[in-house]
N, CA, C and O of each residue as an XYZ file, in Angstrom:
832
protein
N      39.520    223.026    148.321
C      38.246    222.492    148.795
C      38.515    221.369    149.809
O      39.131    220.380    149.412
N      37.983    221.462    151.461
C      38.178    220.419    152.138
C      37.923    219.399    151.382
O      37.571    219.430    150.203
N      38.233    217.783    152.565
C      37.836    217.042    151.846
C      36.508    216.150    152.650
O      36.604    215.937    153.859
N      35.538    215.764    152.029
C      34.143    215.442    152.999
C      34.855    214.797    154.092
O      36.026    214.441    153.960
N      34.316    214.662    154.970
C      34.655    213.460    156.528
C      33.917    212.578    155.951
O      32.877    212.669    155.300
N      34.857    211.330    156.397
C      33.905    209.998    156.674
C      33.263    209.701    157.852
O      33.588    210.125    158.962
N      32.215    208.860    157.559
C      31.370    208.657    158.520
C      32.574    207.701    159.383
O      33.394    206.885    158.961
N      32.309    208.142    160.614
C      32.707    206.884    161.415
C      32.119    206.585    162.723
O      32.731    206.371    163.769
N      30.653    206.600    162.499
C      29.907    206.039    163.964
C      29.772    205.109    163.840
O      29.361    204.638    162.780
N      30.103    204.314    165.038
C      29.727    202.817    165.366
C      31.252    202.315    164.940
O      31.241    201.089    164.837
N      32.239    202.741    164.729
C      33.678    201.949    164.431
C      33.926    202.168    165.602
O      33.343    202.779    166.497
N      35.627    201.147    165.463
C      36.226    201.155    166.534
C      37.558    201.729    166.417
O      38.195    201.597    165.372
N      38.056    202.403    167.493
C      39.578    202.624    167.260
C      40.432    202.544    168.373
O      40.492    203.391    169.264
N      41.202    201.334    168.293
C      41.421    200.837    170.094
C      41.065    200.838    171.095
O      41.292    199.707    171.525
N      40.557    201.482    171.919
C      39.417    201.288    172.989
C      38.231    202.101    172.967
O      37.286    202.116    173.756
N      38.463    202.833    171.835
C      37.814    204.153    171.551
C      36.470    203.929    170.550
O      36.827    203.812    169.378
N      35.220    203.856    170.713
C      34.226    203.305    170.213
C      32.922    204.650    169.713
O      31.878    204.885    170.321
N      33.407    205.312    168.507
C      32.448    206.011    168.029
C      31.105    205.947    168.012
O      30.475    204.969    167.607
N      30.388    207.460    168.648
C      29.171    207.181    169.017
C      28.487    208.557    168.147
O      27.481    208.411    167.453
N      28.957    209.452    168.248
C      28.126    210.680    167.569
C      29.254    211.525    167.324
O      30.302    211.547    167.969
N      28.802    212.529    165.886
C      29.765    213.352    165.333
C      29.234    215.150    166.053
O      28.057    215.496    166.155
N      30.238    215.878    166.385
C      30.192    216.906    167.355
C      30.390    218.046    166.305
O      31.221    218.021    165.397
N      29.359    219.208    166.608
C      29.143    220.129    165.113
C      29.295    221.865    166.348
O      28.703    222.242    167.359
N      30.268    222.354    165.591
C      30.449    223.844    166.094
C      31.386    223.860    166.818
O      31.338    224.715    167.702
N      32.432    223.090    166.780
C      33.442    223.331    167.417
C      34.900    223.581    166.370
O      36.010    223.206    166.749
N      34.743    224.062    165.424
C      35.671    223.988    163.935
C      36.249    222.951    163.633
O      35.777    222.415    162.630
N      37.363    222.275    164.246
C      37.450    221.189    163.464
C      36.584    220.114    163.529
O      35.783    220.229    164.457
N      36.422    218.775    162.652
C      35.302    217.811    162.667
C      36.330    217.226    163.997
O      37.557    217.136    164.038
N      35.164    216.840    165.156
C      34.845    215.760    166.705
C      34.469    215.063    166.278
O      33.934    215.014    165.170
N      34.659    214.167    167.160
C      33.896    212.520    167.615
C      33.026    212.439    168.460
O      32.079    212.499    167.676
N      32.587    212.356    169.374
C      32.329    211.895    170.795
C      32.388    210.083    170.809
O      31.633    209.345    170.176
N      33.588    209.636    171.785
C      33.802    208.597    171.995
C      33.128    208.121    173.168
O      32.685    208.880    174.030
N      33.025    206.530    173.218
C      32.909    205.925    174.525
C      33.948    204.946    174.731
O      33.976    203.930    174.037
N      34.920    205.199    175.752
C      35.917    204.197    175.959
C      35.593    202.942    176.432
O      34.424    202.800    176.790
N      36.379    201.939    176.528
C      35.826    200.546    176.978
C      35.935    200.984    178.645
O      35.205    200.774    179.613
N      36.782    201.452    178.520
C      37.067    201.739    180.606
C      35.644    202.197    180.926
O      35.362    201.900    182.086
N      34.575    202.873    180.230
C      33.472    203.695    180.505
C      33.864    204.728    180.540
O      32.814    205.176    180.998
N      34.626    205.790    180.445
C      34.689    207.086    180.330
C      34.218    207.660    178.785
O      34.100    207.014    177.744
N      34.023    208.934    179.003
C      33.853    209.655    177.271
C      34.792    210.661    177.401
O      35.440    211.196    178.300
N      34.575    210.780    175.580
C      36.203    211.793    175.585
C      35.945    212.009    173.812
O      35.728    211.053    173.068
N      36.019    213.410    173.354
C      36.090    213.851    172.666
C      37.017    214.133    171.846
O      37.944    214.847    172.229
N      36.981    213.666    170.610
C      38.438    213.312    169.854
C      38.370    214.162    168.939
O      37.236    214.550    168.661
N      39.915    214.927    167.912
C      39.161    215.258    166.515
C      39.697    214.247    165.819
O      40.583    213.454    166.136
N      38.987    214.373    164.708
C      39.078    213.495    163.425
C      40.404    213.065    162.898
O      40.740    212.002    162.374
N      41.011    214.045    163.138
C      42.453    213.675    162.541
C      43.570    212.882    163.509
O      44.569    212.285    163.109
N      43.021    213.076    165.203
C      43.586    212.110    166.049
C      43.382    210.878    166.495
O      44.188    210.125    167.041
N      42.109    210.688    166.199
C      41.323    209.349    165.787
C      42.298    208.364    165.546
O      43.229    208.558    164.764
N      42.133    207.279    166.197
C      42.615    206.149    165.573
C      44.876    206.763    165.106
O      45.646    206.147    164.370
N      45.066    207.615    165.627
C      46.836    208.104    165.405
C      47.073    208.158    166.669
O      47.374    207.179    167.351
N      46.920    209.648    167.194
C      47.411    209.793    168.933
C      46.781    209.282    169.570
O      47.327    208.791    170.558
N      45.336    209.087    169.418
C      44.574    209.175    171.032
C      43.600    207.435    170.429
O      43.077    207.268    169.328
N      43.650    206.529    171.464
C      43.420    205.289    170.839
C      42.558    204.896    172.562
O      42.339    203.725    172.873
N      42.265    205.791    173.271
C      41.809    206.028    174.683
C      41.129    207.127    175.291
O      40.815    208.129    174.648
N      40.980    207.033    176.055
C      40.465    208.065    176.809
C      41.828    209.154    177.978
O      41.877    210.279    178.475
N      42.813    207.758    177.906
C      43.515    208.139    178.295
C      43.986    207.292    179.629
O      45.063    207.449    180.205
N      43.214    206.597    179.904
C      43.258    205.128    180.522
C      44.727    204.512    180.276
O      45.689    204.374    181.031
N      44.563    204.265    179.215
C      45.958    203.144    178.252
C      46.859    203.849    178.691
O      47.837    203.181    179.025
N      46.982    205.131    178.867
C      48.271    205.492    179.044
C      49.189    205.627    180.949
O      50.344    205.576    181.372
N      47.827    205.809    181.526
C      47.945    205.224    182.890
C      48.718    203.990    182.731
O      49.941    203.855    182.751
N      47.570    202.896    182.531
C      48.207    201.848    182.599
C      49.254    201.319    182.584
O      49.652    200.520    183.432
N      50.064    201.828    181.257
C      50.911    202.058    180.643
C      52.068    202.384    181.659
O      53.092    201.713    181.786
N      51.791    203.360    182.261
C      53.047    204.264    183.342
C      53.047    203.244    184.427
O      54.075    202.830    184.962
N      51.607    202.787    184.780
C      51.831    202.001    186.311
C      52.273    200.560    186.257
O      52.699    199.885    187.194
N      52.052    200.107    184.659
C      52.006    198.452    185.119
C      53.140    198.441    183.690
O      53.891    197.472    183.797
N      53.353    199.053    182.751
C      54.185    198.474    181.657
C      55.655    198.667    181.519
O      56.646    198.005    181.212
N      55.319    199.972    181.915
C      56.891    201.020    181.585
C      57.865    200.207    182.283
O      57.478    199.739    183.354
N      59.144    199.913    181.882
C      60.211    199.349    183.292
C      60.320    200.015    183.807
O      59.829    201.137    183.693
N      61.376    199.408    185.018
C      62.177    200.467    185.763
C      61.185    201.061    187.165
O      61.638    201.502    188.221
N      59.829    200.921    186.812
C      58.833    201.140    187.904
C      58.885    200.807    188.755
O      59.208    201.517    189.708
N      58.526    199.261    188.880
C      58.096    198.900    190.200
C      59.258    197.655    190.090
O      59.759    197.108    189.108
N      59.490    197.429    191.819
C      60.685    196.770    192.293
C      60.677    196.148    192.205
O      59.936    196.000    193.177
N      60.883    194.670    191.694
C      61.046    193.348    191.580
C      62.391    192.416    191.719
O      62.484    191.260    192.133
N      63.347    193.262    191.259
C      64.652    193.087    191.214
C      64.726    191.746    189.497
O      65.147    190.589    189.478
N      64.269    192.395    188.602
C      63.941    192.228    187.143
C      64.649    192.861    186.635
O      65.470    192.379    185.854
N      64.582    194.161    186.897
C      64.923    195.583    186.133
C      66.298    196.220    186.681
O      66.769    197.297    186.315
N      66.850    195.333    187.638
C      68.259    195.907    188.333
C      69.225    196.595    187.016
O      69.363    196.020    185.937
N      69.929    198.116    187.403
C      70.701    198.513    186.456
C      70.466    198.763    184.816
O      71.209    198.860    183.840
N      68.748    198.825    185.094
C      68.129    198.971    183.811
C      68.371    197.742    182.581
O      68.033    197.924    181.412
N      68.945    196.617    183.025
C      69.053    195.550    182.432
C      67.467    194.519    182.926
O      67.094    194.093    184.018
N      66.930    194.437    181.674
C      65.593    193.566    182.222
C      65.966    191.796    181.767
O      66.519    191.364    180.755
N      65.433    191.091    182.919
C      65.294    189.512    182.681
C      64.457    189.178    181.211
O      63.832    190.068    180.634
N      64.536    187.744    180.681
C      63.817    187.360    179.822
C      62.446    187.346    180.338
O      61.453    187.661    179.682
N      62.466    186.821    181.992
C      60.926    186.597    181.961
C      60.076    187.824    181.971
O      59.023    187.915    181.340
N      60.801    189.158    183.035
C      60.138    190.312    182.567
C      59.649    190.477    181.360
O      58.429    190.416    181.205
N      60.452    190.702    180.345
C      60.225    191.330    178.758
C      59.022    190.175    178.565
O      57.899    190.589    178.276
N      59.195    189.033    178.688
C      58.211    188.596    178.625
C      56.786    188.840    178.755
O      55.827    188.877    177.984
N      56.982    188.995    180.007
C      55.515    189.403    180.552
C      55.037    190.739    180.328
O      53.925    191.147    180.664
N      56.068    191.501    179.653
C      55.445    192.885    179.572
C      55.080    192.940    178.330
O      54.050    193.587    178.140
N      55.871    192.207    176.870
C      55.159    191.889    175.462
C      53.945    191.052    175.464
O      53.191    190.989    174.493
N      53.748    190.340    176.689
C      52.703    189.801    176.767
C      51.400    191.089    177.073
O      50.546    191.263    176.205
N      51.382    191.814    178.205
C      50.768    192.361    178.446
C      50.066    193.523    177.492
O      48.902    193.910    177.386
N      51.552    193.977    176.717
C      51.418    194.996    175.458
C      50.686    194.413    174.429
O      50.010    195.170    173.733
N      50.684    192.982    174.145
C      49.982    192.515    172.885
C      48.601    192.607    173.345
O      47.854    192.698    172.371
N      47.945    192.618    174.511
C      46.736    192.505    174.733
C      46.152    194.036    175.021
O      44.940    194.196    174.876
N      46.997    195.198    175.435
C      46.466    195.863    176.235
C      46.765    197.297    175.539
O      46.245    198.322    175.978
N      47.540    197.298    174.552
C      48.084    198.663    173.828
C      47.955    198.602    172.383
O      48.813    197.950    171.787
N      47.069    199.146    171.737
C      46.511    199.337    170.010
C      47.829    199.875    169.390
O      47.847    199.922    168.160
N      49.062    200.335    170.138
C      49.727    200.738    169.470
C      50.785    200.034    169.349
O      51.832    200.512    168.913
N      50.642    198.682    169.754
C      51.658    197.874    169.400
C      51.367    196.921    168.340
O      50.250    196.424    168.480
N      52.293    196.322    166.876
C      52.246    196.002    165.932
C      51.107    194.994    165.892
O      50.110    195.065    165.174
N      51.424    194.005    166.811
C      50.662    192.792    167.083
C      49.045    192.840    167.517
O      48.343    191.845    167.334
N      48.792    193.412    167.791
C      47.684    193.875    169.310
C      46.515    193.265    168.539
O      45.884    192.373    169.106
N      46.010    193.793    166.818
C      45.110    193.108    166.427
C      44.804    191.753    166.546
O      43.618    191.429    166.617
N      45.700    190.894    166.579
C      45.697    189.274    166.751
C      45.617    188.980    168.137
O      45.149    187.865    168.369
N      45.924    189.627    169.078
C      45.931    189.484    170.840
C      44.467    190.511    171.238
O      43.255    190.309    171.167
N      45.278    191.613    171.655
C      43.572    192.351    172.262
C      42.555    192.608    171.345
O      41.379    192.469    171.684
N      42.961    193.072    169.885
C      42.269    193.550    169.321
C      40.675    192.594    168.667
O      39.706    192.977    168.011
N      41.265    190.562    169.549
C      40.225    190.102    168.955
C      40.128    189.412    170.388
O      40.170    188.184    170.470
N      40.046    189.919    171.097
C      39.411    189.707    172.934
C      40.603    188.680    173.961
O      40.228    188.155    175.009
N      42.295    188.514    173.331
C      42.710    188.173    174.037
C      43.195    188.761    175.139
O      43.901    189.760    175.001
N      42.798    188.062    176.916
C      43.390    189.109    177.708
C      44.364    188.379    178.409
O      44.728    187.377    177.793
N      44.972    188.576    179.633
C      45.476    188.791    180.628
C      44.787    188.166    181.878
O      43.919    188.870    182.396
N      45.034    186.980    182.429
C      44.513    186.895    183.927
C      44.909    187.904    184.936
O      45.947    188.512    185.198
N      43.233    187.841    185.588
C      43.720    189.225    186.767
C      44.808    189.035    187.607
O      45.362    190.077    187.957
N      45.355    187.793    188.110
C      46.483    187.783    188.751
C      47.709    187.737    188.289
O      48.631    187.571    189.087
N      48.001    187.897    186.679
C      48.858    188.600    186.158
C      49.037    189.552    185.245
O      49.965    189.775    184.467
N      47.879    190.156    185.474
C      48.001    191.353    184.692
C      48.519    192.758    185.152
O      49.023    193.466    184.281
N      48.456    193.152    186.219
C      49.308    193.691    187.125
C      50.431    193.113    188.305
O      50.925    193.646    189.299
N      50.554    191.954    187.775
C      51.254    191.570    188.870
C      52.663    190.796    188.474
O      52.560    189.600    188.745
N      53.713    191.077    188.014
C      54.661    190.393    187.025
C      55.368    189.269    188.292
O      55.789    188.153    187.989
N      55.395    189.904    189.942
C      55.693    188.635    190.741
C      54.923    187.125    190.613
O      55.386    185.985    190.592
N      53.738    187.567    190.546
C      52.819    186.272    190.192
C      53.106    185.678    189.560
O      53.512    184.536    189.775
N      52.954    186.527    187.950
C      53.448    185.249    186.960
C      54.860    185.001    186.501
O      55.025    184.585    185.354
N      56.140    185.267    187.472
C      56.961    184.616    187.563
C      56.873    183.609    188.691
O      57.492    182.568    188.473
N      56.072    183.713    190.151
C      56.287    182.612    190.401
C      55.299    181.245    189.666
O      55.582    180.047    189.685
N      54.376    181.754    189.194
C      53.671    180.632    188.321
C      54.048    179.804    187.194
O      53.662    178.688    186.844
N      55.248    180.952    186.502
C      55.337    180.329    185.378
C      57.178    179.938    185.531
O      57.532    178.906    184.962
N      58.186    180.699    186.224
C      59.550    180.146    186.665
C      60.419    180.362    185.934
O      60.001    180.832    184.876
N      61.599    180.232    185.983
C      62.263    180.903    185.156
C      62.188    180.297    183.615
O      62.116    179.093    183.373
N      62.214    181.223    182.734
C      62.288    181.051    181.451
C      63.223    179.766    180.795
O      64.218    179.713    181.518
N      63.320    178.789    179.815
C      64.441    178.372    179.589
C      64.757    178.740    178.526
O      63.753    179.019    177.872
N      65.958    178.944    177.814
C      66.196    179.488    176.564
C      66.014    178.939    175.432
O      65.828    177.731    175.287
N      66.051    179.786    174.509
C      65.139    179.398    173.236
C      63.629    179.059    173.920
O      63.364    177.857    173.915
N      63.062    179.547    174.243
C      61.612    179.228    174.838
C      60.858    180.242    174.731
O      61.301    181.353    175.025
N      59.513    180.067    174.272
C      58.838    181.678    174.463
C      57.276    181.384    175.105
O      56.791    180.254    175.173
N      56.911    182.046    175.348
C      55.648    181.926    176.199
C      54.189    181.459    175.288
O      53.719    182.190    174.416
N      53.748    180.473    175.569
C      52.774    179.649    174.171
C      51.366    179.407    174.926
O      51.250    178.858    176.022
N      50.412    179.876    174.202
C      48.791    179.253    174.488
C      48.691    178.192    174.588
O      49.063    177.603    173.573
N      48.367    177.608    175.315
C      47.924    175.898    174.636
C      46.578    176.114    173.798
O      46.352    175.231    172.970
N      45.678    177.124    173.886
C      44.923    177.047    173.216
C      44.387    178.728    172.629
O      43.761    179.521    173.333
N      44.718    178.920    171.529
C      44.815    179.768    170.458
C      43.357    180.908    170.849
O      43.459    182.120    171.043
N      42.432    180.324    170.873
C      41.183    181.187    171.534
C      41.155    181.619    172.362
O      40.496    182.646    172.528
N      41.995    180.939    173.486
C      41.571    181.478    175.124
C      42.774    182.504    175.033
O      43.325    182.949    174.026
N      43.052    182.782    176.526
C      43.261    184.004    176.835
C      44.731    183.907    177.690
O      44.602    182.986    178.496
N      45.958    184.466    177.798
C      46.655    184.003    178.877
C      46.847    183.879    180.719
O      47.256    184.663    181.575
N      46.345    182.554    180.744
C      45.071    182.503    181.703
C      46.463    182.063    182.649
O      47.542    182.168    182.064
N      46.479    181.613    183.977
C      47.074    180.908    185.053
C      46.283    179.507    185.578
O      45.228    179.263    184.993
N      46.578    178.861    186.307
C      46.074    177.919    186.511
C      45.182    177.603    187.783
O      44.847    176.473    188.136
N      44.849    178.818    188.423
C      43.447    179.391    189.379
C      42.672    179.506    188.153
O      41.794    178.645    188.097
N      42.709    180.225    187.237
C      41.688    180.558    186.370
C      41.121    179.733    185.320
O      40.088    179.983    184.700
N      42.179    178.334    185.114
C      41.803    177.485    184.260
C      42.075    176.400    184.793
O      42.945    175.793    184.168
N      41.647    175.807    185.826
C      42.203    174.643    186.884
C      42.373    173.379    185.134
O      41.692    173.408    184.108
N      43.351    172.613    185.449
C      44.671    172.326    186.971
C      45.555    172.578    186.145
O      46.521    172.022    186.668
N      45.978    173.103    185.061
C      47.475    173.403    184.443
C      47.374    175.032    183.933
O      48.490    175.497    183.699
N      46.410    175.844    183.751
C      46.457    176.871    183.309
C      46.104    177.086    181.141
O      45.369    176.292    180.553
N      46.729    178.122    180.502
C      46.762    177.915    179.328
C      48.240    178.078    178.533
O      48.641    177.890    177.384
N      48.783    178.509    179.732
C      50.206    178.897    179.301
C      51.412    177.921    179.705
O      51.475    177.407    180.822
N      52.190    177.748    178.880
C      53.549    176.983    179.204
C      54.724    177.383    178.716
O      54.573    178.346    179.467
N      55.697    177.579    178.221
C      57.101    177.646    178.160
C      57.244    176.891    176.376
O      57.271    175.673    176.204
N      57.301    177.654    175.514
C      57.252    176.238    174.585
C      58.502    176.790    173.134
O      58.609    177.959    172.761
N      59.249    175.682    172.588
C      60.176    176.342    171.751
C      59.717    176.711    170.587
O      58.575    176.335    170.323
N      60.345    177.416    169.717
C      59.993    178.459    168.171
C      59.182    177.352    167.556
O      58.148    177.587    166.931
N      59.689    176.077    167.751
C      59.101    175.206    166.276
C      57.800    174.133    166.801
O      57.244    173.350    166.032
N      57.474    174.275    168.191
C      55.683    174.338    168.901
C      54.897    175.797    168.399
O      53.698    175.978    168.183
N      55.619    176.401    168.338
C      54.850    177.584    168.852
C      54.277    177.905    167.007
O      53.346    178.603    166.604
N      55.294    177.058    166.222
C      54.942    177.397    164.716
C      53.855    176.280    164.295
O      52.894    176.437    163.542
N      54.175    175.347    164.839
C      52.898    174.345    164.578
C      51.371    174.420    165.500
O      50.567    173.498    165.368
N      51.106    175.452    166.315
C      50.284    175.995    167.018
C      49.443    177.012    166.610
O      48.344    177.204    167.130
N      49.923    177.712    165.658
C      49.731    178.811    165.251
C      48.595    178.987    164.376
O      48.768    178.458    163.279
N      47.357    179.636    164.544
C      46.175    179.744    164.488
C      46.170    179.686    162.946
O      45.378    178.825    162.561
N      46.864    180.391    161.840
C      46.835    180.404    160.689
C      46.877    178.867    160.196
O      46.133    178.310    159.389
N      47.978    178.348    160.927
C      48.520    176.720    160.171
C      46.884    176.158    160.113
O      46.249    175.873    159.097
N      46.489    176.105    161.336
C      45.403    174.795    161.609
C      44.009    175.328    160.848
O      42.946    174.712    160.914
N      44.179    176.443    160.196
C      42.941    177.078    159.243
C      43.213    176.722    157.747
O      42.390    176.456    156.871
N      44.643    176.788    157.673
C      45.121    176.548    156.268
C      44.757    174.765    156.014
O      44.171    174.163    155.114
N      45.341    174.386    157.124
C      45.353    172.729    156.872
C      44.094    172.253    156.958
O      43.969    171.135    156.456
N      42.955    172.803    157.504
C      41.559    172.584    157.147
C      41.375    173.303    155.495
O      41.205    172.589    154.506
N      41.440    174.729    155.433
C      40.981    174.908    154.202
C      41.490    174.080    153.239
O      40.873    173.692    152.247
N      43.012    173.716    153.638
C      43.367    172.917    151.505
C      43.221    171.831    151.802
O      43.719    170.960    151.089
N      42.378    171.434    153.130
C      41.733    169.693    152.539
C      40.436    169.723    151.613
O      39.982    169.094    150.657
N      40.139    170.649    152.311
C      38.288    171.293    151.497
C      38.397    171.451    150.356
O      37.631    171.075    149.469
N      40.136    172.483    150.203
C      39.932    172.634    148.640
C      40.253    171.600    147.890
O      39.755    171.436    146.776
N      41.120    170.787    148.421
C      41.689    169.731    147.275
C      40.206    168.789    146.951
O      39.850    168.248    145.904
N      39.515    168.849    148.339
C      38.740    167.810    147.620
C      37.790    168.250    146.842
O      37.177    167.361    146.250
N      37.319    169.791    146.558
C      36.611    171.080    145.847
C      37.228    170.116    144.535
O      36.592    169.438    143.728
N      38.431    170.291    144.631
C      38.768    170.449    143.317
C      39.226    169.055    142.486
O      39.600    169.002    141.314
N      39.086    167.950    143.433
C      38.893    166.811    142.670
C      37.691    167.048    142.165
O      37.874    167.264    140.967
N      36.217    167.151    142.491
C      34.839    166.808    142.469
C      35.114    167.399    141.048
O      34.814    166.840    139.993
N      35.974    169.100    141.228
C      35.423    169.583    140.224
C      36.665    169.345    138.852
O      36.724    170.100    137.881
N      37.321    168.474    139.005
C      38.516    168.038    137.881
C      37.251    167.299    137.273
O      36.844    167.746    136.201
N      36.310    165.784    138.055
C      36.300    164.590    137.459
C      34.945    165.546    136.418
O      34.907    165.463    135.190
N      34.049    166.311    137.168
C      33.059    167.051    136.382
C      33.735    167.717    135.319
O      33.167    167.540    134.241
N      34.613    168.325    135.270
C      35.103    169.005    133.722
C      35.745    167.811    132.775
O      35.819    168.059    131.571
N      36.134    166.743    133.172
C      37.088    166.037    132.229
C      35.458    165.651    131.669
O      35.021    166.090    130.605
N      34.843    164.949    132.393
C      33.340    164.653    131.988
C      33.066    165.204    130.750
O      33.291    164.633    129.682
N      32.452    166.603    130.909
C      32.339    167.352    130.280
C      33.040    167.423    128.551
O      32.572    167.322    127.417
N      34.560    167.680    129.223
C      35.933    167.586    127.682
C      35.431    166.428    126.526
O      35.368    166.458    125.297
N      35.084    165.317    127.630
C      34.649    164.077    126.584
C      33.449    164.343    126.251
O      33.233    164.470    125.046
N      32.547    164.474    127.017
C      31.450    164.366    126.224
C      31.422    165.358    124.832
O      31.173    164.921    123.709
N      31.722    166.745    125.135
C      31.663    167.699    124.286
C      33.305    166.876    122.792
O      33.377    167.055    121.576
N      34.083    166.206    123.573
C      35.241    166.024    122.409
C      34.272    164.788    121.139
O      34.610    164.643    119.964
N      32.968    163.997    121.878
C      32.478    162.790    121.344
C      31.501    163.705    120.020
O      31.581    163.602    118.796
N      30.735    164.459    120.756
C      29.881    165.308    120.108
C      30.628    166.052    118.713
O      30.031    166.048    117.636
N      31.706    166.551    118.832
C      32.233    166.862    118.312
C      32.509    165.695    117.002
O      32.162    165.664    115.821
N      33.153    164.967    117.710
C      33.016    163.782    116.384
C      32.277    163.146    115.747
O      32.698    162.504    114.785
N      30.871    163.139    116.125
C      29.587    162.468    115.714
C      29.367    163.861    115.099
O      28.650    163.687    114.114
N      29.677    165.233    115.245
C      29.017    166.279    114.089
C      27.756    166.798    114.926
O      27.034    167.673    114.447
N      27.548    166.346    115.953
C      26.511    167.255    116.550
C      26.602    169.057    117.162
O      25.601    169.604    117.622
């Protein structure tokens, strides 16, 4: 006995945005709307596995991600620079569902400035050579990896080492708000129960 389909209109599946389920074609369809604006008809079982596009992503992909493409003298002898790889894990975290990360970068609206999002000369001359032990850091966790046309006068990005980039990190500064909240949750609610212990330990001894 098959097994029912789930509903899935109105989800999302990497750029791929369920709109209506497609009947008479044997296996269970989708009909998608991509973010690019194109439509494209998926089945159910490729949903959200192979096809995470219209087919866009994978352009992209060939023209602006893949090495070895385009000339820069980055990619000489199939050996790539730090700042390349850089800029291309940068680009992948924002721009490809099929990379590990992508939910925390594109998948919650971080992008790419237009003058480096296809353009890896740009943001090496903007950003310069890498220094080691250094990795490429937000200054600010919400925004986007912007340049400094787009976010006058320093940009959002800088050069920053493992142990900035750990005290930056969107989880820390949620945690260190929540366990102030909680600790103080849980004084309020220590001094109310000890309250309580006594009153109920007094009662107890008076026989009530």
């Amino acid at each position: 006995m098959p097994r029912p389909t789930i509903n899935k209109i109105g989800k999302r599946f990497g750029m791929l945005l369920v709109v209506r389920k497609l009947y008479g074609k044997g296996r269970t369809q989708w009909h998608c709307l991509c973010d690019c604006g194109q439509e494209k008809d998926v089945r159910d079982d490729y949903l959200g596995t192979k096809t995470n596009s219209c087919g866009c992503m994978a352009r992209d992909n060939w023209k602006y991600s893949i090495p070895f493409v385009t000339k820069h003298g980055h990619c000489k002898d199939k050996k790539l620079t730090r700042e390349y790889v850089t800029w291309r894990g940068m680009w992948q975290r924002c721009y490809d569902p099929n990379v590990r990360n992508w939910k925390h970068y594109g998948g919650r609206g971080i992008k790419v400035c237009p003058h480096w999002k296809h353009n890896f000369s740009q943001f090496f001359a903007d950003m310069g050579n890498k220094p080691k032990s250094m990795t490429i850091e937000r200054i600010d966790n919400e925004n986007g990896y912007l340049c400094f046309r787009c976010l006058p006068p320093d940009g959002n990005c800088r050069w920053a080492s493992y142990s900035d980039q750990l005290k930056n990190q969107r989880h820390r500064v949620f945690h260190h708000k929540r366990s102030r909240r909680t600790t103080k949750w849980w004084m309020e609610q220590t001094k109310e129960y000890r309250h309580e212990r006594a009153v109920a330990a007094a009662r107890a001894r008076w026989g009530w």
